[in-house]
C-alpha positions as CSV (number, residue, x, y, z in Angstrom):
1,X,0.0,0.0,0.0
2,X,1.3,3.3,-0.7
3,X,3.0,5.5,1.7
4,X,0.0,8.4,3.0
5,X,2.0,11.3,4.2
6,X,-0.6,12.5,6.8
7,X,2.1,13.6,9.2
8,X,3.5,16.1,5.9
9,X,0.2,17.2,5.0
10,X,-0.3,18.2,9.0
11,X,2.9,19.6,9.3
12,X,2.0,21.6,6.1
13,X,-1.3,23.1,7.5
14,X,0.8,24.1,10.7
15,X,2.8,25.9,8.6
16,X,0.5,27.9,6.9
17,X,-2.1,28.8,10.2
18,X,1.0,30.1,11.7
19,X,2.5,32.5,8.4
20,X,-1.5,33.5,8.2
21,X,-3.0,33.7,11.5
22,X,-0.3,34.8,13.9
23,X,-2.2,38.2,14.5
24,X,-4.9,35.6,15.9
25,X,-2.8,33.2,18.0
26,X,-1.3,36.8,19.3
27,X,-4.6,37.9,20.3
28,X,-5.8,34.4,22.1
29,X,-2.4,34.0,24.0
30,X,-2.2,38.0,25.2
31,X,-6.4,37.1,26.4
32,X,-6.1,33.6,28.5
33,X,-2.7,35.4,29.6
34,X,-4.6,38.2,30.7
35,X,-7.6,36.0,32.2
36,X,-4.7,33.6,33.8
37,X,-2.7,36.8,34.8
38,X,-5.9,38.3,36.9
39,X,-6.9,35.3,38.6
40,X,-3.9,34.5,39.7
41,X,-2.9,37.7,40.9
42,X,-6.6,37.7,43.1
43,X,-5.8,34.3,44.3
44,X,-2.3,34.9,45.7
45,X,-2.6,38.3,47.1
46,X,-3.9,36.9,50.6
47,X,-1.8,35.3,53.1
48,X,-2.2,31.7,52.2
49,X,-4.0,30.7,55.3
50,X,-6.3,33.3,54.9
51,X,-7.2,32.3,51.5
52,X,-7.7,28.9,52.9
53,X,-10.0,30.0,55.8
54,X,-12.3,31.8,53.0
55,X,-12.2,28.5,50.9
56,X,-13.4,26.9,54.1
57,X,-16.2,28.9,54.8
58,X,-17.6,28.4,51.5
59,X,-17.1,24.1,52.1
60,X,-18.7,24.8,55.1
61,X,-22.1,26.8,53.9
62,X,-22.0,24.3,50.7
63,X,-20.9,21.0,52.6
64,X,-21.3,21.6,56.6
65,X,-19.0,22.4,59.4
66,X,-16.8,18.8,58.6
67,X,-16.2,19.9,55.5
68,X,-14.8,23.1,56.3
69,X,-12.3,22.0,58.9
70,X,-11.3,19.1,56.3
71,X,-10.4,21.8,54.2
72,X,-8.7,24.4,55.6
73,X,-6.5,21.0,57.1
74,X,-6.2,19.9,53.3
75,X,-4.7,24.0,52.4
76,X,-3.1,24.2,55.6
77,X,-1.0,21.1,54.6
78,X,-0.5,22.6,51.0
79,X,1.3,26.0,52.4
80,X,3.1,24.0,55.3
81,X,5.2,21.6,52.2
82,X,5.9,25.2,50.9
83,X,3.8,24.7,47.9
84,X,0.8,27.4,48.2
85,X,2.3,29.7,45.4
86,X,2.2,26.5,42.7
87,X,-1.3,25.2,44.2
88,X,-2.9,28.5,43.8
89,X,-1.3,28.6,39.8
90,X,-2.9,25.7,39.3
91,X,-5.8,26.5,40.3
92,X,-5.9,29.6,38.3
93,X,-5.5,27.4,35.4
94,X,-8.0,25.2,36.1
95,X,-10.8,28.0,36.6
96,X,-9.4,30.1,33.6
97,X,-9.7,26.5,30.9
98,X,-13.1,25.8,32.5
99,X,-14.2,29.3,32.0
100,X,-13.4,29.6,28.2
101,X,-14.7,25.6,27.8
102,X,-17.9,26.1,29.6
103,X,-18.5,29.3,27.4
104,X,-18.1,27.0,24.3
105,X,-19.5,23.5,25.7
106,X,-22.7,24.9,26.7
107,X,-23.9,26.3,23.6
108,X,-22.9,23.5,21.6
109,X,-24.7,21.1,24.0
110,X,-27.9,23.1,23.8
111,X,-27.9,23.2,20.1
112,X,-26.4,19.7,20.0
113,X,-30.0,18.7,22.3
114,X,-32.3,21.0,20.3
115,X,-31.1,19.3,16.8
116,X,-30.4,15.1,16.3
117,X,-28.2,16.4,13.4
118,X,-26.0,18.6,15.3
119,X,-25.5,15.6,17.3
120,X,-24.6,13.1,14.9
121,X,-22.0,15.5,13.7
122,X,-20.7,16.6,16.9
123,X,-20.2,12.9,18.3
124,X,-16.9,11.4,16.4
125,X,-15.6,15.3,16.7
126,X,-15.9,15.2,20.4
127,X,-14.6,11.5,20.3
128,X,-11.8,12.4,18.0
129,X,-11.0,15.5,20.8
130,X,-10.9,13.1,24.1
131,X,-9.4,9.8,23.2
132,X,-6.5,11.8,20.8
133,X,-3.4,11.7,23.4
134,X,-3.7,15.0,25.4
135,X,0.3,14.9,25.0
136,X,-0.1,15.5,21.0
137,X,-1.9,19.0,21.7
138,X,0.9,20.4,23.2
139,X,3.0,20.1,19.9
140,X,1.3,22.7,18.0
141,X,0.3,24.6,21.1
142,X,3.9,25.2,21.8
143,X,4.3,26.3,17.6
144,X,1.0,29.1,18.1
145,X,1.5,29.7,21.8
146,X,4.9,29.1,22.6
147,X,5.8,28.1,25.7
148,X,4.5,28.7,29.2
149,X,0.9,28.9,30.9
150,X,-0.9,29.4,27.3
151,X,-0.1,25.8,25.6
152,X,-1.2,24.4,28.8
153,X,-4.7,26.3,28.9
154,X,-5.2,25.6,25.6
155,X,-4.9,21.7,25.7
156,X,-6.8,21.8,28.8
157,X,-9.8,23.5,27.2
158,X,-10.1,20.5,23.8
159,X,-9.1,17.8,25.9
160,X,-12.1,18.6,28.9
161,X,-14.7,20.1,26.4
162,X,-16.3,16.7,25.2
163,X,-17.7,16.1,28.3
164,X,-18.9,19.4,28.8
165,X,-21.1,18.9,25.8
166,X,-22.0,15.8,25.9
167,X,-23.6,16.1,29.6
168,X,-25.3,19.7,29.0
169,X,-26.8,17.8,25.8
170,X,-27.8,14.6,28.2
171,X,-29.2,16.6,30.7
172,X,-31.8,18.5,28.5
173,X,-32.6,15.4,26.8
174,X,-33.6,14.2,29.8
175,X,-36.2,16.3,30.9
176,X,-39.7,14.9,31.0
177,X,-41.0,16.0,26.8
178,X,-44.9,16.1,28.6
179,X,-43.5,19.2,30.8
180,X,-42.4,20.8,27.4
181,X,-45.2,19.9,25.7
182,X,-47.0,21.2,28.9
183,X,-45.1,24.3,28.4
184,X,-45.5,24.6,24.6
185,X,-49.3,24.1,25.1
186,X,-49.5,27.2,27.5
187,X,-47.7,29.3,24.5
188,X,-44.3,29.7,26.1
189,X,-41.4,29.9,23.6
190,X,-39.1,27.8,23.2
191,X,-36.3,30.4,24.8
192,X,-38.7,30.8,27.8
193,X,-38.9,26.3,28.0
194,X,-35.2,26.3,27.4
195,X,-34.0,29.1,30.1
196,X,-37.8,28.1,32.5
197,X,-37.7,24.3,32.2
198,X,-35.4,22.4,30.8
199,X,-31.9,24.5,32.0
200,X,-33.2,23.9,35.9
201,X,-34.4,20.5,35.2
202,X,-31.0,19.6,33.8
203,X,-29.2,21.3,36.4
204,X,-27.8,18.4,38.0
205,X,-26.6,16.3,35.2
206,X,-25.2,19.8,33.7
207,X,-23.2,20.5,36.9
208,X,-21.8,16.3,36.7
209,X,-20.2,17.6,33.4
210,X,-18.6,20.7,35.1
211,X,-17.2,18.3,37.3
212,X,-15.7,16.4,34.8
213,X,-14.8,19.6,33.0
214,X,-12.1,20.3,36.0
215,X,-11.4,16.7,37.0
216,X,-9.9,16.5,33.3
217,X,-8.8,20.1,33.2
218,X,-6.4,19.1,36.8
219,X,-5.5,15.9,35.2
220,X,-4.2,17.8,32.4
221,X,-1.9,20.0,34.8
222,X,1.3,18.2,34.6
223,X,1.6,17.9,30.8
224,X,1.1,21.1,31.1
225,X,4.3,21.6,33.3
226,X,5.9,20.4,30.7
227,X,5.8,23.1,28.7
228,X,6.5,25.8,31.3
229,X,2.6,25.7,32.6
230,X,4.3,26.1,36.4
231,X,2.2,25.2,39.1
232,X,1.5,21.9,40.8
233,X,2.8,20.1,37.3
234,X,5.7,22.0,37.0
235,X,6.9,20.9,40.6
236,X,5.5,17.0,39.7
237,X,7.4,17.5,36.4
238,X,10.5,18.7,38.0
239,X,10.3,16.0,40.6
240,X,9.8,13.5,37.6
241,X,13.3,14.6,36.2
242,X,15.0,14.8,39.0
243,X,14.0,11.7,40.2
244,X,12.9,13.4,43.6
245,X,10.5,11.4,45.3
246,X,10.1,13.7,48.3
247,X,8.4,16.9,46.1
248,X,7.0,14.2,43.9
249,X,4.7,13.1,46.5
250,X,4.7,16.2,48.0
251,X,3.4,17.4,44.9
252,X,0.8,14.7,44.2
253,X,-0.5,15.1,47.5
254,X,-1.1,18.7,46.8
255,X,-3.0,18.1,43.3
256,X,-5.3,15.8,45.3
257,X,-6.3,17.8,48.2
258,X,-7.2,20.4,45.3
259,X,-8.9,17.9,43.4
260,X,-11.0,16.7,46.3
261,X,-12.0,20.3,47.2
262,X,-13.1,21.2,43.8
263,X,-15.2,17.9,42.7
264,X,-17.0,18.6,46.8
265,X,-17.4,21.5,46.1
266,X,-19.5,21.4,43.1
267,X,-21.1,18.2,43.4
268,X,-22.7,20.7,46.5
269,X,-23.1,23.3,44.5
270,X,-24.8,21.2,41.9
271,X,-27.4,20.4,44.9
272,X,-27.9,24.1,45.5
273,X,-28.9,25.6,42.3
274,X,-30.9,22.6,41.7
275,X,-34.6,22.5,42.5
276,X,-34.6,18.9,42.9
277,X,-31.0,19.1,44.4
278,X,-32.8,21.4,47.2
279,X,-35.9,19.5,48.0
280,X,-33.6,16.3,48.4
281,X,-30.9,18.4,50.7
282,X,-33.8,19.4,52.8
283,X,-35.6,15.9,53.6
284,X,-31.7,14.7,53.9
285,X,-30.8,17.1,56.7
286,X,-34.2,16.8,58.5
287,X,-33.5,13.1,58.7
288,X,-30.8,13.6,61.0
289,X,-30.2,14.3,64.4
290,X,-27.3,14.3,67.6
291,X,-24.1,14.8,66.0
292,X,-24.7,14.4,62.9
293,X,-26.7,17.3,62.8
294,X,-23.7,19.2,64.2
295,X,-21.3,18.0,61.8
296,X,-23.7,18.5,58.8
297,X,-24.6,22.3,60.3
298,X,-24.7,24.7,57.6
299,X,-25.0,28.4,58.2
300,X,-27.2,31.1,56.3
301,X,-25.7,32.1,53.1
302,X,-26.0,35.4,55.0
303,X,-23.5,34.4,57.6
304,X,-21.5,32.4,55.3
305,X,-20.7,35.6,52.7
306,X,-20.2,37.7,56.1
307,X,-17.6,35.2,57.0
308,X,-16.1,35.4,54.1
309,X,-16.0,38.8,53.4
310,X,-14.3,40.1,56.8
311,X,-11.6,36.9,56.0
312,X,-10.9,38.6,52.5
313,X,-10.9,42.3,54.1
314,X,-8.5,41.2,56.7
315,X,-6.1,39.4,54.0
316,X,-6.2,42.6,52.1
317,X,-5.0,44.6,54.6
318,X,-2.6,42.5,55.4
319,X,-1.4,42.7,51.8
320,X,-1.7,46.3,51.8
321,X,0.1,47.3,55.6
322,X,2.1,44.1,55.5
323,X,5.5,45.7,55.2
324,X,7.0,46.2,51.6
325,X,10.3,47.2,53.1
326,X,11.2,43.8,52.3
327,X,14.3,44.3,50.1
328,X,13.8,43.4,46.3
329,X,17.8,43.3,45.8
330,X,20.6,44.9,45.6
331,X,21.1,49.0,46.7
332,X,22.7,51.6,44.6
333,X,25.2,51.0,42.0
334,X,25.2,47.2,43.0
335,X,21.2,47.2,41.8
336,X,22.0,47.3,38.1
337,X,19.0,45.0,36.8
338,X,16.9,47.3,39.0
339,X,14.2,44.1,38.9
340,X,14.2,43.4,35.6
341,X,12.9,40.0,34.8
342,X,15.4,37.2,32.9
343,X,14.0,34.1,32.3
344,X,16.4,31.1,31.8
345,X,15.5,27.7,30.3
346,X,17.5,25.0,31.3
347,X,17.1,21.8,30.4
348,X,17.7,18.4,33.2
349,X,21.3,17.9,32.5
350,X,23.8,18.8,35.4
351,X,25.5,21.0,33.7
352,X,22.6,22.8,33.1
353,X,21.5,22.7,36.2
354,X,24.5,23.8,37.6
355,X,25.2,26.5,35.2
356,X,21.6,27.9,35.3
357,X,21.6,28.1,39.2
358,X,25.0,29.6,38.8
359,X,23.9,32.7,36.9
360,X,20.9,32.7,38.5
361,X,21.9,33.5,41.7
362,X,24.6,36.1,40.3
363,X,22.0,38.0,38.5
364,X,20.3,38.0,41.4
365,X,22.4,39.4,43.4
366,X,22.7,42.2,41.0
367,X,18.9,43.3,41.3
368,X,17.6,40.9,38.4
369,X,14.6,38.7,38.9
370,X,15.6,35.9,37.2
371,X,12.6,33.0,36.3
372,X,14.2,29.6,35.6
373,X,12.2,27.5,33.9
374,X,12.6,23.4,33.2
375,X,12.1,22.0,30.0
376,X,12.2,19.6,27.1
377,X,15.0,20.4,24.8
378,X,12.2,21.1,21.9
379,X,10.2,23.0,24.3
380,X,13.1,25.3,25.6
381,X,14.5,26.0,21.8
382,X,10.6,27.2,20.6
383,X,10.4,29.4,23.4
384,X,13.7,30.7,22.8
385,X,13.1,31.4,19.5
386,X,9.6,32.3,20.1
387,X,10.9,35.1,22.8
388,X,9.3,33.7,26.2
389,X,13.0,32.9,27.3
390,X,15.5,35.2,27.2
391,X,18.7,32.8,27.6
392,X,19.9,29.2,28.0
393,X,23.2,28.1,29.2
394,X,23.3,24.4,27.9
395,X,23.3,24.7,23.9
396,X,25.3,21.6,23.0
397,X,27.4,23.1,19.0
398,X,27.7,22.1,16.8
399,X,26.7,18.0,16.8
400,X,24.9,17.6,19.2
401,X,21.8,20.2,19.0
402,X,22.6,20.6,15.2
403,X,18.9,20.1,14.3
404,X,17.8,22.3,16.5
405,X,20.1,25.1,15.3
406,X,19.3,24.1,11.9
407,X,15.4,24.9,12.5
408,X,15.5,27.9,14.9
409,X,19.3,29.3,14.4
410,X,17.9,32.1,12.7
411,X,16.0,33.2,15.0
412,X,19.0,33.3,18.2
413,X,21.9,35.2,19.2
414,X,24.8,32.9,19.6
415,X,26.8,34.6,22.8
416,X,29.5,31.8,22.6
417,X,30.9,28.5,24.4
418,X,31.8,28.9,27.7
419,X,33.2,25.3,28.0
420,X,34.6,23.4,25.9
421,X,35.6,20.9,24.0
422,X,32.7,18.2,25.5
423,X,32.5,14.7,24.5
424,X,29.5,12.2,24.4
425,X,29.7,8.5,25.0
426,X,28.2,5.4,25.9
427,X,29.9,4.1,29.1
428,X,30.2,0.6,31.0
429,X,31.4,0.1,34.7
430,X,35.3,-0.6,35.0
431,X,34.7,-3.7,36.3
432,X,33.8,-5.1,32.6
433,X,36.9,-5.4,31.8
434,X,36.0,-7.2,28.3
435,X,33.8,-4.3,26.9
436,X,36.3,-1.4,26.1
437,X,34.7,0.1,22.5
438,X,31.8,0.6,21.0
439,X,32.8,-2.6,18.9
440,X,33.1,-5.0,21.8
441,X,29.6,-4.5,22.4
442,X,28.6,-6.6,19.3
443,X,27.3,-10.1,20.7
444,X,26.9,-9.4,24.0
445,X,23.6,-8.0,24.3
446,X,22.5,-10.9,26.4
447,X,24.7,-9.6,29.3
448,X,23.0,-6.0,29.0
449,X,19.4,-7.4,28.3
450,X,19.3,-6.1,25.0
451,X,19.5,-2.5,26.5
452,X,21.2,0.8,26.3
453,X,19.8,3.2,28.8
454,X,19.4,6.9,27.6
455,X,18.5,10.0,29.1
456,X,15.7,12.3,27.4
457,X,14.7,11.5,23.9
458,X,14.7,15.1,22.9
459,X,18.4,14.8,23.7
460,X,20.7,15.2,20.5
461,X,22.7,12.6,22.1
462,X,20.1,9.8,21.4
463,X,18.8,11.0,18.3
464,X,22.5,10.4,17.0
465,X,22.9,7.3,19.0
466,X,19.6,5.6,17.1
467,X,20.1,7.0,13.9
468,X,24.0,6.3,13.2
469,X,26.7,5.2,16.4
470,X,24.4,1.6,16.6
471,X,24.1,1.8,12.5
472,X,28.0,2.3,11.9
473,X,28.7,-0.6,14.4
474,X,25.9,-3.0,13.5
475,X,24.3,-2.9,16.7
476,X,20.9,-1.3,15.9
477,X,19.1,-4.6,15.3
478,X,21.0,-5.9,18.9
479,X,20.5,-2.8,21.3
480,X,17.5,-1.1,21.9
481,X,18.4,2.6,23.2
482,X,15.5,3.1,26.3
483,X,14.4,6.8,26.1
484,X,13.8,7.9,29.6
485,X,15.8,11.1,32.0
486,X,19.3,11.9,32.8
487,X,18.1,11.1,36.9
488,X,16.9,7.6,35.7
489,X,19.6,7.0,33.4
490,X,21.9,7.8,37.0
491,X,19.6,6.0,39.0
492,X,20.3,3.0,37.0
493,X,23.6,3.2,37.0
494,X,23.7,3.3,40.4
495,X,21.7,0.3,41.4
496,X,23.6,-1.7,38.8
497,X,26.9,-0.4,39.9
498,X,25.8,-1.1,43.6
499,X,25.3,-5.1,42.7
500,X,28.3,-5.3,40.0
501,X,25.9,-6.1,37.0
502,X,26.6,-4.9,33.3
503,X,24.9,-1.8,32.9
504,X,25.5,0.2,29.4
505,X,24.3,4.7,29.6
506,X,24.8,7.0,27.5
507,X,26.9,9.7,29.5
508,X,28.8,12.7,28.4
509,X,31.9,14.5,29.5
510,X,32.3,16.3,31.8
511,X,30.0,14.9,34.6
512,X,30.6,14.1,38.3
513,X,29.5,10.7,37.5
514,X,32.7,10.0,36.6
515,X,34.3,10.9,39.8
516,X,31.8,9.1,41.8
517,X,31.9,5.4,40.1
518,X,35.2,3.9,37.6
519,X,33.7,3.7,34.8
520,X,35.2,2.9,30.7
521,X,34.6,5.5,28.4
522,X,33.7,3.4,25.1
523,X,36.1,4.3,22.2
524,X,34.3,5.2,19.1
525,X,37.5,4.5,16.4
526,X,35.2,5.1,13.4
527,X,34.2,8.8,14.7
528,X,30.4,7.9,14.9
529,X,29.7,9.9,17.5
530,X,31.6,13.3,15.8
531,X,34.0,15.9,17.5
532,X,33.7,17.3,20.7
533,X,30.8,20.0,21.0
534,X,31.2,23.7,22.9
535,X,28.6,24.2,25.5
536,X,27.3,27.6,24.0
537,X,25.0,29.9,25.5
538,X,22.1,30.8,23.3
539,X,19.8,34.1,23.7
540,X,16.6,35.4,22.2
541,X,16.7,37.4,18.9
542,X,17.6,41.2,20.4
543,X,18.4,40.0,24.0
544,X,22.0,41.4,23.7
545,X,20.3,45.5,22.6
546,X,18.0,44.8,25.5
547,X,20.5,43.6,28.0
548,X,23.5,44.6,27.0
549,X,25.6,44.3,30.3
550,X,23.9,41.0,31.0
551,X,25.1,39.7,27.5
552,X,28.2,40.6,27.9
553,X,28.6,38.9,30.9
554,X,27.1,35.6,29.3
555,X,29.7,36.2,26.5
556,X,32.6,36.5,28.4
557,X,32.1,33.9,31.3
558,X,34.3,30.8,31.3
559,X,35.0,28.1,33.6
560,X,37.3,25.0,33.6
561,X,36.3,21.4,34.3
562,X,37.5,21.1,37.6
563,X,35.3,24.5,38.3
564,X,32.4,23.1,36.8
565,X,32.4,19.5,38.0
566,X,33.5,20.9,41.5
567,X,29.9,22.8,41.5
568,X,28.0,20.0,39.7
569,X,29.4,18.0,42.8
570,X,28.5,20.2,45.4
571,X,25.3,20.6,44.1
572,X,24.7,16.8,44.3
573,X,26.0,16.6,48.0
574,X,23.9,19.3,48.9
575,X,20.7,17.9,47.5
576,X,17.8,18.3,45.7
577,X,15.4,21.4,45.6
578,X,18.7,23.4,46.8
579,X,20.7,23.7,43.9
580,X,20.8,28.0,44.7
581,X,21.9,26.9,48.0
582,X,24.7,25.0,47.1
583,X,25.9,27.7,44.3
584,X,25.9,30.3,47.3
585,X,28.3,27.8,49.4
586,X,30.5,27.6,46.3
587,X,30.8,30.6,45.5
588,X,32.3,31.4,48.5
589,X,35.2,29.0,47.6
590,X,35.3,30.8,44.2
591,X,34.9,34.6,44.9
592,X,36.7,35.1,41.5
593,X,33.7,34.5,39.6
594,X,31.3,36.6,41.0
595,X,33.5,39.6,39.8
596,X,31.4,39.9,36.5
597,X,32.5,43.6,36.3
598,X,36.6,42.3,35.5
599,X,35.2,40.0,33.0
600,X,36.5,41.6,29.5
């Protein structure tokens, strides 16, 4: 059967939205930023138990008096794992994708209800839209959107509007036809039965689908951290690379308790605004009695919104009286960013890491604000070309990210290699003392269970591992390279090291990992693998005429392997979630560098 090139043809209609419609992708991205922007900004202006004792008084008018106290436990225990500021992003983005998905699902599930061919059509498009791989919309939401909070929204709001329509459409479908034939008998018309009749009839199966509108849209927030969404998915996505099991459950436990409070919250206020919902509430709470009756209590809306509002007045002047004088850097001729915001994508590699921390906490202490982000290697080059970074520190040139300076080199400044020359390799520990090249690998992969262990398949490293080192030493039929994250890769090698078993990773020099295990660099005799790379650092088009004392810092900056490993080491022994820490107690052992005004 002939080859159909639906993946060119795609690619192809990508192409052309984005040379056509930019001025529209511009306009959405600069109004759910806005919308995301305000909300946020509302949500974490109160002291964060403040905020929790308002979300608490509205569980305990919808739910009762449990209710609340369960939930200002649940925030309690989100701000005391230090994790408030990434809760309440997330839920910004949850309320801003249900917003904008509500406005479109409801419409289309009244029409789809009012018209069986509406519905036939709609029904493969909404089942196209939820079973597609949320994952796949972020591809060309990072192209129109570039990265950050946008992409995120965006796939949030296709992937959660099928059931949005398909439960508004269920609901008035539902309704008893002799009450609108009752209705349509009496001369009502049919806006009157729709907005009268069948809306408050359907309430309840209506407000199930805006349930599942923000179930979906909070199971959607970790892809979305990994395109520089922030928030609870950002910290689970971090955790994921880092391998850091501690903020990873931390983390998850977080998304939970929001989860929980959210699908309570309006499965109650489902009851509420529903007739039915209210009769059923009322025979409920008058069958009850003793404690249950004081656990259940539920106080006039009155008192509730009373409650509530003297908790928001007292949070607000808090914000307002709370003391500003809190220094935002640097005085006088020391504060030469003047809080200027540079954002730095790094991605997961340690020098990356290490480097990213480094000039982060050097801008910083020259009055910048500097936002690092953690991403994909394709997701930090789109944003960097699409301007929403500023910098990155890690650009492997010219091997190993050749294709991505082929696609977006146009579109960077090039501020040079700071270190230099790097190698990459697949290694094997010492103690196989048979395997010494790339060549000795051939026949043995029974000893390594067929398996090369990678790091991150957006890596140029394992692009070029699968598509020519295994090819020019007939091992690609052998070896299968497992795509996974430089923390896993390292874990690996560590519990294989630990039990003396053959372990094969790809690695790349320098790394610390060589002076924490003896391991054999392979040899690579027939060049496969290429010459050694620069580490480069790469800026936005125009970063260098907007930041010209910050570039030429960047350009000039140099450090050695033993500097750099030294840091990458301390880094490690200090531990994770502290890499700014451990720059600080380096940097005291290497005052030299933080002389950026010598640098030439």
């Amino acid at each position: 059967m002939p080859r159909l090139h639906l993946g060119a043809w795609v690619d192809s209609g990508v192409d052309f939205l984005q040379r056509h419609l930019s001025w529209l992708f511009d306009a959405i991205s600069s109004l759910v930023t806005g919308l995301y922007d305000g909300i946020d900004a509302a949500l974490s202006a109160p002291a964060p138990l403040l905020l929790a004792g308002i979300l608490a008084v509205a569980a305990w008018w919808l739910r009762g008096l449990l209710a609340g106290l369960l939930a200002f436990a649940g925030f309690a225990l989100v701000d005391s794992v230090g994790l408030w500021a990434e809760a309440m992003s997330t839920l910004s983005l949850v309320l801003v994708a249900t917003l904008v998905t509500l406005v479109f699902a409801m419409p289309l599930g009244i029409w789809a209800s009012r018209s069986d061919r509406v519905s036939a059509v709609l029904r493969p498009v909404l089942d196209f839209m939820q079973t597609m791989p949320a994952m796949v919309y972020l591809i060309p939401g990072i192209i129109f959107f570039g990265v950050g909070v946008v992409p995120g929204i965006i796939a949030t709001i296709i992937f959660s509007l099928p059931p949005g329509v398909r439960m508004t459409e269920l609901g008035i479908r539902q309704v008893d036809r002799e009450l609108v034939e009752a209705a349509d008998a009496f001369g009502t018309t049919p806006r009157d039965t729709l907005v009268r009749v069948q809306l408050p009839l359907a309430l309840p199966t209506i407000m199930a689908g805006i349930n599942q509108v923000i179930m979906l849209g909070l199971s959607m927030v970790v892809i979305a951290g990994m395109v520089g969404g922030g928030g609870l998915g950002g910290a689970v996505y971090r955790a994921i690379g880092n391998v850091d099991i501690g903020l990873g459950f931390e983390a998850g436990v977080s998304i939970v308790i929001l989860a929980m409070y959210l699908d309570r919250m309006t499965g109650a206020l489902g009851r509420q605004v529903s007739p039915l919902g209210r009769r059923a509430l009322g025979k409920a709470q008058a069958a009850t009695s003793g404690a249950a009756r004081l656990w259940n209590h539920r106080p006039q809306p009155a008192y509730a919104a009373t409650g509530a509002v003297i908790l928001a007045l007292v949070a607000g002047a808090l914000s307002t009286f709370g003391g500003a004088a809190t220094g935002d850097g640097p005085a006088g001729a020391a504060n030469i960013g003047k809080g200027r915001t540079v954002s730095i994508g790094y991605i997961p590699w340690d020098e990356g890491i290490a480097s990213t921390f480094l000039w982060k906490e050097l801008l910083e202490r020259r009055g910048y604000k500097v936002d690092a982000r953690q991403l994909e290697a394709g997701a930090l080059y789109t944003g960097l070309a699409g301007g929403q970074l500023d910098v990155q520190t890690d650009a492997w040139l010219p091997v190993t990210h050749a294709q991505y300076w082929e696609k977006y080199g146009n579109k960077l400044e090039d501020l040079g290699s700071w270190y230099g020359p790097t190698s990459i390799e697949v290694s094997v520990p010492s103690y196989m003392k048979d395997v010494r090249s790339l060549a000795d690998l051939k026949g043995k992969s029974g000893r390594f269970k067929g398996r090369i262990i990678g790091i991150e398949p957006s890596a140029g490293a394992m692009s070029l591992l699968k598509d020519k080192v295994l090819g020019e030493y007939g091992l690609d039929g052998e070896y299968e390279v497992v795509d996974g994250s430089t923390p896993g890769m390292l874990a690996e090698l560590k519990r294989a090291y630990e039990k003396k078993e053959p372990v094969a990773v790809v690695l790349w020099s320098p790394h610390w990992a060589y002076s924490t295990y003896e391991l054999t660099k392979l040899e690579d005799p027939k060049g496969a693998w290429g010459k050694g790379d620069g580490i480069h650092t790469l800026a936005r088009k125009g970063f260098a005429a907007d930041e010209p004392e910050v570039a030429k810092w960047l350009s000039s900056f140099k450090l050695t392997e033993e500097q750099l490993t030294g840091l990458e080491a301390k880094i490690q022994e200090t531990g994770k979630g502290k890499e700014q820490e451990a720059v600080r107690a380096w940097l005291t052992d290497h005052p030299e560098l933080d002389k950026l005004d010598k640098l030439a």
